[in-house]
N, C-alpha and C positions, 0 to 999 in steps of 0.2 A: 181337383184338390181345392176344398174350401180356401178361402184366403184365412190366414191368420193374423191379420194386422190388425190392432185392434187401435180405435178411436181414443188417443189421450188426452186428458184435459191438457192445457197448460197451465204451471202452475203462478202464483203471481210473483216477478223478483221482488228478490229480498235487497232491499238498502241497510248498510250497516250505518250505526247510529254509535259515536265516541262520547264518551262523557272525559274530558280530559282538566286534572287540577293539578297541582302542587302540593293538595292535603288530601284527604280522602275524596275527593269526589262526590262525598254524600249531598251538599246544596246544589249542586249541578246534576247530580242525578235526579233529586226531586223535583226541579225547575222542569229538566226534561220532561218526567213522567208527566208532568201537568199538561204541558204542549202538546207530546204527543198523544196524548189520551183525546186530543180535539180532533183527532185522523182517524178516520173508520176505513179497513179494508185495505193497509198498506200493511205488507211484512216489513219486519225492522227482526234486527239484530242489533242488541245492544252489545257495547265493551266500553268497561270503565278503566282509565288509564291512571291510576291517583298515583301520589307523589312526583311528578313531575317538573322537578324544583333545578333542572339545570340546562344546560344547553344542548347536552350529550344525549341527555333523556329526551329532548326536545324532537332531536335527529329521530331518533329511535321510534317516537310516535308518528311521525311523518312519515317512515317508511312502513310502518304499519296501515296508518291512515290510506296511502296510494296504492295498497298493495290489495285492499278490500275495494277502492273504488276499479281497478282493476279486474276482481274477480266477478265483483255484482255487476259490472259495466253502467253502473250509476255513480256520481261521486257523492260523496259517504256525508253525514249531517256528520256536525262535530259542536257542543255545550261544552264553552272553555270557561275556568273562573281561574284562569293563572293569574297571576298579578306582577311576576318578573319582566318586565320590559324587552329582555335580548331572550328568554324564554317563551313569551308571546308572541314575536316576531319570526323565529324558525318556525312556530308551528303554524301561520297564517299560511305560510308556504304551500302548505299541502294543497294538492288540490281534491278540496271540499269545498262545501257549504259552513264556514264559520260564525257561528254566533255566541259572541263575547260575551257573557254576562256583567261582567265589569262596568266594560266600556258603556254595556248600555244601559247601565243604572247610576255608578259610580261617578263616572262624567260631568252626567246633569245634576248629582247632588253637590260635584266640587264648585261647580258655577251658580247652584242655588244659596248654598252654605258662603260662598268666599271667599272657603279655604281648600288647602290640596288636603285627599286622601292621603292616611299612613302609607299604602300599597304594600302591607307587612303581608309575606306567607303566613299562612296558615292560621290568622287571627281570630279568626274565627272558632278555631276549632281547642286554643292556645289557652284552655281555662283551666287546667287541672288542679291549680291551687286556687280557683277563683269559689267562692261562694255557692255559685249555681251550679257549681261540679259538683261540688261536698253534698247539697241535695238533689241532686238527681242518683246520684249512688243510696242516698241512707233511700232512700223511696223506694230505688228497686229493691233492695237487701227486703226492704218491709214489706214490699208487696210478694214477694219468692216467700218468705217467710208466713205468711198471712194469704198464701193461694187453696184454695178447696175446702176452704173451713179448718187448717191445720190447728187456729189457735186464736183461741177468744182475745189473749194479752195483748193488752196494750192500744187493743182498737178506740182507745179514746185519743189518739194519736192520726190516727185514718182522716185521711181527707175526702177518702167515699168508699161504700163498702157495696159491691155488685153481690146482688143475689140473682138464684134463676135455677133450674134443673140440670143437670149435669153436663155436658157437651154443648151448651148456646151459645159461648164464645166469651163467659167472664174470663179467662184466663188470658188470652191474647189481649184482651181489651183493657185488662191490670196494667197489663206491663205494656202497652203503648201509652198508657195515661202516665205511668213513671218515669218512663223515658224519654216520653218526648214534652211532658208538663211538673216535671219532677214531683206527681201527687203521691203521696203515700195512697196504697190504692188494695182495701182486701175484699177478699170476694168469698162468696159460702154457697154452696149448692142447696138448692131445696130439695127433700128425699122424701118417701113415703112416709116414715117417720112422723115427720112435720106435719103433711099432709093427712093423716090420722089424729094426731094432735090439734088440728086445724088451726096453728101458729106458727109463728116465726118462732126457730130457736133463741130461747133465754137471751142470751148474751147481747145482742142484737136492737132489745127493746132501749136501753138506755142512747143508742146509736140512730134511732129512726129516720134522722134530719138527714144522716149524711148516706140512706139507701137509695141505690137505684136498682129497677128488677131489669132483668133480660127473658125475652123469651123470644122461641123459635115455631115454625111449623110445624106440626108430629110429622108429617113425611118428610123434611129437612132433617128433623132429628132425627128420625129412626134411618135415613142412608149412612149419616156421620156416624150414630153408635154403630151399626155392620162390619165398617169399615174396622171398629176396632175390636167389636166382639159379634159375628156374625152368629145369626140362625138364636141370639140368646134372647131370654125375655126382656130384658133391659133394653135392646135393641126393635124390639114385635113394636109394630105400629099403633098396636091397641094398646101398651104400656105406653108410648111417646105419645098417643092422645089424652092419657088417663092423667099424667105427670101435668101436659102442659094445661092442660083444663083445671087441675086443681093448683098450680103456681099460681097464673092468673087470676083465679078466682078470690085468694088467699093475699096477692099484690092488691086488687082492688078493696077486697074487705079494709086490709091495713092502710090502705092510702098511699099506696108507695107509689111512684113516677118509674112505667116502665116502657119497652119501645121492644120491637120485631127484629132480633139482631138476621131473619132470611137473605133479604135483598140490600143488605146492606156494609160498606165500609167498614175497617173498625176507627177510619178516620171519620166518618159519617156520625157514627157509635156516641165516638168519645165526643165530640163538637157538642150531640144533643145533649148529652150528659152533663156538661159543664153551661149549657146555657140550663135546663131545667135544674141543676142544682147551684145556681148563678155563683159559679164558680170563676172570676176574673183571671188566664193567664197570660 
């Protein structure tokens, strides 16, 4: 009888990884993301524990925490930006790997500055009557508003307007520029249309300073159109080579500042965008 055992790989453990706060968790998880992104070849599982603003909650993460170091038989990375003192102290408990953000930023500024940190929950996060709240909302409302070319109005208001062929990535790239730089931000596709006309849409021209073009690979583009309209000519690779050859061609004619959104970020994206449109945020 043949054997049937067959040769398994092993696979590699997974380490769980806590992003744990007292407010959303959102600065500690992007800290995280930075570090870990320096580590090739490890699994991780993340979980974010936000709100964690009391002593009870505090228990409750800790036996979460022990309970994954347990299962992975590794003890678990943990990114804490608590700032409560008898809520920081239960969760050091765990046995993890703890790394404060606080302590290790916060600390050396109270002894650089002089003075003691507020150590207010959630102050960061604590703006919603503040001024840079009120514009980062009117920014997104304009940029949702002013996504795919819905509407010429008011773009003398824009603080950058993305052009490019349909599917390249203006749309994500809007609304990370509104929400994380509060820009008013509109974007307009370039269509055959245009490209017979060999211009940019009217409305557009009195705007030129504040364009920036995108464009992508035609085999990048045509797997994304499939994705949403398969086997269509929109999607045919000889259309996404025809599109982007003639965007390009039409960005260069006008003079417009464009970049390869393929291999790239839309935090990448937006950085280039805002230095080649020396945009200060």
């Amino acid at each position: 009888m043949p054997n049937s055992t067959r040769n398994i790989l092993p696979t590699k453990p997974t380490r769980t990884v806590f992003i744990i706060s007292d407010g959303t968790g959102i600065t500690a998880e992007t800290f995280a993301h930075s570090v870990l992104a320096q580590f090739d070849g490890i699994a991780l599982r993340q979980m974010r524990l936000p709100f964690v603003d009391c002593v009870d909650k505090a228990h409750d993460s800790v036996r979460m925490i022990n309970e994954a170091g347990q299962r992975d038989g590794f003890r678990p990375i943990v990114f804490s930006t608590l700032v409560d003192p008898a809520v920081n102290q239960v969760v050091r408990q765990a046995n993890a790997m703890y790394l404060d953000l606080f302590q290790t930023f916060v600390e050396p500024l109270e002894l650089e500055f002089g003075v003691k940190s507020t150590h207010t929950i959630g102050r960061f996060h604590n703006i919603s009557d503040s001024e840079q709240y009120k514009n980062r909302i009117e920014s997104i409302n304009f940029t949702l508003a002013h996504d795919d070319g819905q509407t010429d109005r008011g773009l003398e208001e824009a603080d950058i307007i993305l052009v490019g062929v349909s599917r390249c990535g203006k749309t994500p790239t809007s609304l990370y520029l509104a929400m994380q730089f509060a820009l008013k931000t509109a974007n307009y596709p370039l269509i055959p249309d245009d490209f017979e006309r060999g211009k940019l849409p009217d409305a557009l021209y009195l705007h030129k300073q504040k364009i920036f073009g995108l464009s992508i690979t035609p085999e990048r583009l045509s797997e994304i159109r499939n994705e949403r309209r398969a086997g269509s000519k929109y999607a045919s690779l000889e259309n996404c080579r025809y599109e982007i050859n003639e965007a390009e061609a039409m960005m260069r004619r006008e003079g417009i500042r464009w970049l390869s959104s393929t291999s790239k970020s839309i935090e990448e994206i937006a950085t280039t965008i805002l230095q080649e449109l020396k945009i200060n945020c």
